[in-house]
Structure formats: structure tokens, C-alpha cells
N, C-alpha and C positions, 0 to 999 in steps of 0.2 A: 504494500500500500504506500504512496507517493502522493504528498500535498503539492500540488504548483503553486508555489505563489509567482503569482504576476506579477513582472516589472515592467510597468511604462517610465516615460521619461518623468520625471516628475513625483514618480512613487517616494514617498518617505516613513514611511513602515513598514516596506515589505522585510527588514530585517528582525522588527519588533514582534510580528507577526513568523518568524521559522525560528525563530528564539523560543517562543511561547510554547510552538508547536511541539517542538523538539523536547522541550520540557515536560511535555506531555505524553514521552517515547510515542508521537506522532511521526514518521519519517515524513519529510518535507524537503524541498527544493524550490529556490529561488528559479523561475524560467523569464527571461527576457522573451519581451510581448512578441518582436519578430520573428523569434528562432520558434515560436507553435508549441504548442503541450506534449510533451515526450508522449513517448504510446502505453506507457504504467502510470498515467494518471490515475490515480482513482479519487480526487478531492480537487477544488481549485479555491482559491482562497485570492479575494481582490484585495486591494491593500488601501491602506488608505496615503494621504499625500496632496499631490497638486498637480496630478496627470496634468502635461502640456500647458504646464500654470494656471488652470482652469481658465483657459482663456476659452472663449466664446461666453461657457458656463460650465460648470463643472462635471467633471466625466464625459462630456460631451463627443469630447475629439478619441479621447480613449476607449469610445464606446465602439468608435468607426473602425477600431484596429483587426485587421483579418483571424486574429488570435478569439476574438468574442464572435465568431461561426464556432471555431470549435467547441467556444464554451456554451455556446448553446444548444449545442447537437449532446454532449454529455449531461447537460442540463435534463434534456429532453430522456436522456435514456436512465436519469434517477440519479445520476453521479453528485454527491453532496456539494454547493458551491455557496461561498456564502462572499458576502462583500462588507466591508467595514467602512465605512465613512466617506471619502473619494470613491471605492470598491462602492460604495452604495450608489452612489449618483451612477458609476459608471454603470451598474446593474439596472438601474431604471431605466438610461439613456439606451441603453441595449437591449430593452423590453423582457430582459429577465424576469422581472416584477412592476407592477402597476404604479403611477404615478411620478413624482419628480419631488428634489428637496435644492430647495432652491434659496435666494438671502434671509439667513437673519432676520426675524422681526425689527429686530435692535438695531441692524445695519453695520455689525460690529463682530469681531471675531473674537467668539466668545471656549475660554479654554475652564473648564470646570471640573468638578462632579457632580454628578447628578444621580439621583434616585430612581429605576426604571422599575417596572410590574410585568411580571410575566405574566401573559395571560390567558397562554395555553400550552401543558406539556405533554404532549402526542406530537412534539416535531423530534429528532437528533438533536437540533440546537437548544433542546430548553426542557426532554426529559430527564435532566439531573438537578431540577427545578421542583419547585410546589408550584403550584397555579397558586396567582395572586400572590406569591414571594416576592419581598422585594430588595429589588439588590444596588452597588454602588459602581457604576460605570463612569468613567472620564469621558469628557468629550474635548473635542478640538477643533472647530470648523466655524465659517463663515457662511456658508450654505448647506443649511440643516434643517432648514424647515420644509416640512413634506407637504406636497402639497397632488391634491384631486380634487375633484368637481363630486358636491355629495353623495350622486348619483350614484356612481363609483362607489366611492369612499362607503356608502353604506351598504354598497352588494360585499364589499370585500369584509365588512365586518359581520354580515349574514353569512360569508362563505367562511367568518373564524380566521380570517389569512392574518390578521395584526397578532404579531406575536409580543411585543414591549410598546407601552407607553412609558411616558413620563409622568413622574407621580410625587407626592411629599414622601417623606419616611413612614409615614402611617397608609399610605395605597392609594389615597386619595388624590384623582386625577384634578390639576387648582389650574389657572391660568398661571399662577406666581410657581408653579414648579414645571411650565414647560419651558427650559430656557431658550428655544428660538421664536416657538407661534406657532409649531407645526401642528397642522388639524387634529382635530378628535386625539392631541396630547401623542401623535406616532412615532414611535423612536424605530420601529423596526418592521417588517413585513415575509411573510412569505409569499413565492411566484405560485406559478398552477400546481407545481408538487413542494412537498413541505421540504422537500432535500433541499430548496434552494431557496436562502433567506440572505434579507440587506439590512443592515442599522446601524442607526448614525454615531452611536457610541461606539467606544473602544475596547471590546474584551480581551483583547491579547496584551493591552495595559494595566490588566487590573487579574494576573496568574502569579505574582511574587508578596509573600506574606508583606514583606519590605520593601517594598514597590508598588505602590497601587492596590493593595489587596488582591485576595483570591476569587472575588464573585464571576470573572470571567474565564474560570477554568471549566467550569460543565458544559458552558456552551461552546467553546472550541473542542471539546470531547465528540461534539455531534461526526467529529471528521473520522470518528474512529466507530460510530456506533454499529451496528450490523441488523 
């Protein structure tokens, strides 16, 4: 079993990110977006960063890279992929998952922690979870606010697919603990199979007791589940 993580130009975690893995006896590899997904992929893992400076908008241009056909054909055949933060955007922008997350309410690039709710554990990424646990994730980003049309936004919460919001320490979804504005409080999502999940927070910074804490270790587990 072999994690790809994805390097675009631009990526700035994809080392945090096979650091984390590897601490998790997850075997993982760094793959450069041009050189394609070796053929023992069995996971792929977006990084987060500043793909191509987020220039247009974020994940935008890294979404265009001929590397996200393959990641969506393993996508398509159950192979676990998940996207962290830039990984995120670049996963919406590439129709991996519904929606976009786009400026800051604030207009400000906002580096925290924040308090996230699980809010369903039947995926890999969040059965080492209690439903309605809630945990402490770092975030880092300028464009983080998710956003859909309700229409949307409310089949996806009839379809179960929002797997973390934003929340206080006590569960409670506030406007004063979403720190970007992003709808219905979304920090995370799943696509059309649960193998393949985005969210704007950082789990692979939050695996070192002394570092960030441990609440982002189960859900980088999903890469290993069966």
C-alpha cells in the first residue's frame, strides 16, 4: 500500500503531510504532479499550500493538471483520496466533491485553531470518531469559506455527505465559531463515495502529542482502513 502525495508547484505541506503518514506506519511517497501516480497507488492525498500561488483562485490551475484524470478515475474505482486545505479547493475545482471554498468572510488570512464536529462515522476518514465528537484542528488559509447554492447544499446534507463542521467546544454550530463564513458552518465534505473526502482544516498538523495534538490521527488512518 502507497500514499501519493501530490506535489504541485506551490504545494507547502506535502512534507507535513508523509511525515504524519509515515508516523502512522502508512507507507507514502511524495509524486511530482507531472511524473502521474506510480501504478501501486493505493491512496492519494492533496496537500495543502499555494498550488501556482493561487493565482486565478485557489486550486484552480492545479485542478487543470493531467495528474487529477488519474485521480479521478481511482476516485471513481473506491481508491481512498482525500484533500487538505489547497488539496481541498483543488478537489472541488476538479469536481471531486460539490461546491467551492473561496475568500474569507474576514478578507484576511486567518491561521488558528479551531473546534470541528464530526458528524458522521460510516466514512474511513472519521470511523475512529464518535459522531458529534469534537475535536481541535489548525487551520491556515485565506480561502476557506465553502460555499453552494442551498439547493445543493441541502441535497448534500439529505445525502449525509458533510462530514465536519465548525463548532464551539460544547458542539454547538455559532456564527462566532465559524472562523471564515463558510455555509451551514462546513469545514469538510464527502464526493459521491465516502472514500473520497476535502476539508479545510489541517489533520496531518494536529498527529504529534507536542505538536499540535493528536485529534488528526484517526482521520489520516482512513488511508489504511480496509
Amino acid at each position: 500500500m502507497t500514499v501519493s502525495v501530490v506535489r504541485f508547484g506551490g504545494s507547502n505541506c506535502d512534507r507535513d503531510a508523509l511525515d504524519a503518514l509515515t508516523d502512522l506506519d502508512i507507507d507514502a511517497e511524495i509524486v511530482w504532479h507531472e511524473d502521474g501516480l506510480p501504478a501501486d497507488t493505493t491512496g492519494v492525498l492533496l496537500p495543502g499550500g499555494f498550488s501556482y500561488g493561487d493565482y486565478l483562485r485557489g486550486g484552480a490551475m492545479a485542478a487543470q493538471s493531467p495528474v487529477m484524470d488519474d485521480v479521478r478515475e481511482l476516485a471513481a474505482d473506491g481508491v481512498p483520496v482525500l484533500g487538505i486545505c489547497n488539496g481541498a479547493q483543488v478537489g472541488c475545482e476538479s469536481g471531486l466533491t460539490e461546491g467551492a471554498f473561496t475568500t474569507n468572510e474576514s478578507a484576511r488570512f486567518q491561521c488558528e485553531h479551531v473546534n470541528v464536529r464530526i458528524e458522521r462515522t460510516d466514512t474511513p476518514w472519521t470511523a475512529g470518531y464518535e459522531e458529534g465528537e469534537v475535536i481541535e484542528l489548525p487551520i491556515a488559509h485565506g480561502e476557506g469559506r465553502y460555499e453552494l447554492d442551498e439547493d445543493r447544499l441541502t441535497r448534500l446534507e439529505t445525502e449525509d455527505r458533510i462530514l465536519f463542521r465548525y463548532c464551539d467546544e460544547d458542539g454547538e454550530l455559532t456564527d462566532e465559531a465559524n472562523p471564515n463564513g463558510s455555509k451551514h458552518n462546513v469545514a469538510g465534505l464527502v464526493g459521491q463515495r465516502d472514500s473520497v473526502a476535502v476539508l479545510m482544516p489541517h489533520p496531518e498538523r494536529a498527529t504529534l502529542a507536542d505538536v499540535g495534538g493528536t485529534d488528526g490521527r484517526p482521520l489520516l488512518r482512513g488511508f489504511a482502513a480496509e
